[in-house]
C-alpha positions in Angstrom: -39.2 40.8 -53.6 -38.7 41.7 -50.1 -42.0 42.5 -49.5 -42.7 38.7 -50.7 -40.1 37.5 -48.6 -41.8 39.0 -45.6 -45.0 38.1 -46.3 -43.6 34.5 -46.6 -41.5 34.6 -43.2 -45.1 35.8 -41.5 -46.8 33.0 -42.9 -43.9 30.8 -41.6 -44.1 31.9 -38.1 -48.3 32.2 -38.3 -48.1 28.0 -39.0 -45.7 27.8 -36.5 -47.1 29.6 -33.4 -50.6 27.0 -35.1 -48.7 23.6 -34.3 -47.8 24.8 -31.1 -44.7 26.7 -31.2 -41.2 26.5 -32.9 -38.3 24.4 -32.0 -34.8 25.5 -31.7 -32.6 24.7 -35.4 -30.2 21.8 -34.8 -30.9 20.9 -31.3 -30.0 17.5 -30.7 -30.2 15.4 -27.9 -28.2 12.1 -29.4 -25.2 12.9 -27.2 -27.3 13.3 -24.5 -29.0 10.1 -24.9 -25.1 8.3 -25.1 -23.6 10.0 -22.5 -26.7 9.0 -19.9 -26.8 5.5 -21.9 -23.2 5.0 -21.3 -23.5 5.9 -17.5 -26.7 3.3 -17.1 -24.0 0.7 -18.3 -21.2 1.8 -16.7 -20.7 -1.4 -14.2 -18.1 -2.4 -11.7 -20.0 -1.0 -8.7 -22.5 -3.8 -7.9 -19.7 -6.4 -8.3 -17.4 -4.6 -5.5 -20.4 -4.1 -3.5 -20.8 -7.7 -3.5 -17.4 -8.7 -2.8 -17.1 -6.5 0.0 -20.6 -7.6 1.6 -18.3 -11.1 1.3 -15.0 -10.5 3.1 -15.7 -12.5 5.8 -16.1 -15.6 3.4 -12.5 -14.9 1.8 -11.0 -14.2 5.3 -12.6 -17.0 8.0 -9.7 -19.9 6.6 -7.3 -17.7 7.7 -8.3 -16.5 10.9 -7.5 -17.4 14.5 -10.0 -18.0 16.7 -10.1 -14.6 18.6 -10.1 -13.0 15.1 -13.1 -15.2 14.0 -15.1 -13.6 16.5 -14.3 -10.0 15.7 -15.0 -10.7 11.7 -18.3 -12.2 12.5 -19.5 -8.9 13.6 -18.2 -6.9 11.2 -20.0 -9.0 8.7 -23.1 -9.3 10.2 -23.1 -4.8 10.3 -22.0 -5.6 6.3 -24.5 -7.4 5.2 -27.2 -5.4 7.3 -26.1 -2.4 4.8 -25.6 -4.1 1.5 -29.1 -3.9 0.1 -28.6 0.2 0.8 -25.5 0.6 -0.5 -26.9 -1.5 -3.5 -30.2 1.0 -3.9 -27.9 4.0 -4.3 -26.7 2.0 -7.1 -30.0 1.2 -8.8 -31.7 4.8 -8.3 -28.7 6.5 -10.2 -28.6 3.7 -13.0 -32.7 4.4 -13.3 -32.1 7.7 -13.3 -29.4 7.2 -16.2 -31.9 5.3 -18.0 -34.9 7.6 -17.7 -32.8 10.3 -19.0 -31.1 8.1 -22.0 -35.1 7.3 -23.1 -36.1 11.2 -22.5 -34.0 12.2 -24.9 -34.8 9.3 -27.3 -38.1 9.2 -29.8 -39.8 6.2 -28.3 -42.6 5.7 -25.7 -40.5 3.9 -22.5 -42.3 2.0 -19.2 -39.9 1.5 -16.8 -42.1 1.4 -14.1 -41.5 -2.2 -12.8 -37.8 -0.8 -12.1 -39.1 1.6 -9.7 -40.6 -1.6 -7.2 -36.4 -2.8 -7.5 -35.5 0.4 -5.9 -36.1 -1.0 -2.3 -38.3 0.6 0.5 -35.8 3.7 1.7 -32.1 4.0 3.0 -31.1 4.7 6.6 -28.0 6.7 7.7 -25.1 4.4 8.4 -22.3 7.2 10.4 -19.5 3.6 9.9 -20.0 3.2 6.0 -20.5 7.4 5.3 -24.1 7.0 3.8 -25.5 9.8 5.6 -28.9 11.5 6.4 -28.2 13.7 3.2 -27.9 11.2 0.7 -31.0 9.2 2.2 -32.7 12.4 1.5 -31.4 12.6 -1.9 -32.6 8.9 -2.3 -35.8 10.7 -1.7 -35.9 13.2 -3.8 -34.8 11.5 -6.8 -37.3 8.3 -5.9 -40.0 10.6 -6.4 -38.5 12.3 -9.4 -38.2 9.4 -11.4 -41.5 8.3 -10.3 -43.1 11.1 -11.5 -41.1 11.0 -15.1 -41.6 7.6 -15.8 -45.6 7.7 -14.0 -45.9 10.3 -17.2 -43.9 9.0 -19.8 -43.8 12.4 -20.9 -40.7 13.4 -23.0 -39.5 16.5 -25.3 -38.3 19.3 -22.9 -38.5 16.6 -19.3 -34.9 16.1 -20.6 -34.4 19.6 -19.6 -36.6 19.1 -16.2 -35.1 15.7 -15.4 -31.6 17.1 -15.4 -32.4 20.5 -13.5 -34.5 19.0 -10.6 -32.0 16.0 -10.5 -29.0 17.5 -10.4 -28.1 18.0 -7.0 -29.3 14.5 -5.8 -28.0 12.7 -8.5 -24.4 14.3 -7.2 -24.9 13.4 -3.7 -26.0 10.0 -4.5 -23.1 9.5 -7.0 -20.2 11.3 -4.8 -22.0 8.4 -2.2 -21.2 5.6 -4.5 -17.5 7.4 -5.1 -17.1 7.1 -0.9 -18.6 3.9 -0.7 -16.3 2.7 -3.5 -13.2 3.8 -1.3 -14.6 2.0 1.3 -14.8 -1.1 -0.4 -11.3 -0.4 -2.0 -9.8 0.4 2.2 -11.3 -3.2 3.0 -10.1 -4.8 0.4 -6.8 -3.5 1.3 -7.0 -4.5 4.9 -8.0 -8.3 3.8 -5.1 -8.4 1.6 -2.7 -7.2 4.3 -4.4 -10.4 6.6 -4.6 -13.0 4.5 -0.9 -12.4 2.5 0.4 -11.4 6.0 -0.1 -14.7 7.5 1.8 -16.6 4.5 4.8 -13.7 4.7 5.1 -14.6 8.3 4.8 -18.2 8.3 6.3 -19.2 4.8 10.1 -18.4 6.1 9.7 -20.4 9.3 8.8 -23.3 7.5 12.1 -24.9 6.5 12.2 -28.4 7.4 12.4 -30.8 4.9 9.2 -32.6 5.8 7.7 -28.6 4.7 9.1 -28.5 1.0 6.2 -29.3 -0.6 3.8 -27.7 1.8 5.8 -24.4 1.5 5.6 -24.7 -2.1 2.0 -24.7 -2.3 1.3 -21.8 0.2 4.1 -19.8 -2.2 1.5 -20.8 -5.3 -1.7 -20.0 -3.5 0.2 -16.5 -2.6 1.4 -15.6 -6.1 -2.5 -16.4 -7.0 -4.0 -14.5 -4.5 -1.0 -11.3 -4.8 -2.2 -11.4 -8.7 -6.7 -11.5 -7.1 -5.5 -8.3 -5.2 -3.7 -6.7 -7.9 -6.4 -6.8 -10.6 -9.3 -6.0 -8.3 -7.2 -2.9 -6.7 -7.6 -2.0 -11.1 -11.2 -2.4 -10.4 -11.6 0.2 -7.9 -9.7 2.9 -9.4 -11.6 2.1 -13.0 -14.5 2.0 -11.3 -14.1 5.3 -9.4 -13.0 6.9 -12.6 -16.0 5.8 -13.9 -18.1 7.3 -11.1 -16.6 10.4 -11.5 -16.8 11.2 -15.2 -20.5 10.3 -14.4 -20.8 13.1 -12.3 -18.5 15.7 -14.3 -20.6 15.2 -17.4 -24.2 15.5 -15.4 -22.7 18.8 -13.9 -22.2 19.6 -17.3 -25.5 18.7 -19.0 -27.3 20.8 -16.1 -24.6 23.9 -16.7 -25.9 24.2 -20.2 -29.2 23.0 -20.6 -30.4 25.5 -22.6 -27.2 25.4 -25.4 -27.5 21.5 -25.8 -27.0 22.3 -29.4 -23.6 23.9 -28.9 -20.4 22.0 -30.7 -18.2 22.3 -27.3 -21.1 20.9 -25.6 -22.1 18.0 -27.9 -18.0 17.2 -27.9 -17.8 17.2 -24.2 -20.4 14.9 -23.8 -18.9 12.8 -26.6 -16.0 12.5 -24.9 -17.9 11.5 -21.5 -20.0 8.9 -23.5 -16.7 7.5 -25.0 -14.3 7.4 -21.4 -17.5 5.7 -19.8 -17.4 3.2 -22.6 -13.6 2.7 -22.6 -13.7 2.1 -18.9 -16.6 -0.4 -18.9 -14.9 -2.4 -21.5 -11.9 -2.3 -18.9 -14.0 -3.3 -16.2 -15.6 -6.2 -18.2 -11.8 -7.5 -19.1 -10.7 -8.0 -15.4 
């Protein structure tokens, strides 16, 4: 009997080692494939992008005209820098998507997504995109170039997430310091556009103001409740950021136990906080 049983595990391994090697029992790349899914979708960053690259529009009613001058600058220098900030963006949800389709069964062609990624970052020392993350724009430009150029899938999942790492983090911890930024100027229009109304509102007091002052108090309890649910927005959104790059760090700290319970849970629970802040984003 045993010396059946051996002659049966040979044969096993011969056929094997003939179709080009064994795979690894139970290894399973679903939660891979939901955690990098959910991050593709995540959301929330493109829409603050946009709103900040448009401050000037919400603030110009409101300004003098020495302060006109001033904001026309400052948004001419935003809107120079928008399409970067947006390319950081579009290379880490590409990324995202590469590596939910890697660890999928099907053939993928992303390649028109890679002419959406914009000719190259420059360094911007005001906004904080610096020289290191336009050369981890690099670096994972040509990455996902080559991946999706080859189509080729099984163990790239394993390549994708070793060679990416570290620019997918720099890129990502770019988003989370671009988010802030948004977030600071957001807070900076709110303090000049509600400032005006809690300065003026109590000198208005004639008669001839009442119903004047009662609209300004409407427009301010609309614009107090704008401020308050987009301030929700940035701190969803940099949760969101940062679970992104907590479960990549993970993924790449155990790429070769994928198949491990704690792992698969850990990135269950990534894929399902990404999730439950997306649908929080999408409610606001």
């Amino acid at each position: 009997m045993n010396l059946l049983r051996h002659r049966s595990t040979v044969a096993a391994l011969a056929a094997c080692l003939l179709l080009g090697g064994c795979a690894a029992p139970h290894v399973s790349l679903a939660e891979v494939r939901e955690f990098a899914g959910a991050s593709a979708k995540l959301g929330g960053y493109a829409e603050l992008s946009t709103r900040y690259r448009d401050t000037y529009l919400r603030e110009q009613p409101y300004l003098t005209p020495a302060a006109d001058k001033l904001a026309k600058e400052t948004d001419a220098r935003r809107r120079a820098v928008h399409e970067d900030f947006r390319s950081v963006q579009k290379s880490v949800v590409l990324y995202m998507q590469t590596l939910a389709l890697l660890a999928g069964a099907d053939r993928f062609d992303l390649t028109p997504q890679l002419d959406d990624l914009g000719n190259g970052l420059k360094a911007n020392t005001e906004s904080g995109l610096e020289q290191r993350h336009v050369t981890a724009w690099t670096g994972l430009t040509r990455l996902l170039t080559r991946a999706i150029a080859s189509g080729y899938q099984g163990r790239s999942v394993e390549t994708m997430v070793r060679d990416g790492d570290a620019d997918l983090q720099a890129l990502v911890g770019a988003m989370i310091s671009l988010t802030r930024l948004y977030a600071k100027t957001n807070e900076n229009e709110q303090k000049t556009i509600l400032g005006i109304f809690d300065i003026e509102i109590p000198y208005a007091n004639r008669p001839n103001d009442r119903m004047l002052v009662t609209l300004a108090k409407v427009h301010y309890l609309n614009k107090s409740q704008e401020y308050k649910l987009i301030d929700k927005r940035y701190a969803l959104a940099l949760q969101g950021l940062t679970k992104v790059s907590l479960g990549h760090q993970k993924l790449r700290e155990n790429l070769h136990k994928l198949s491990g319970d704690e792992v698969r849970r850990t990135l269950q629970n990534f894929g399902r906080d990404l999730r439950v802040i997306r649908e929080g984003l999408s409610e606001n």
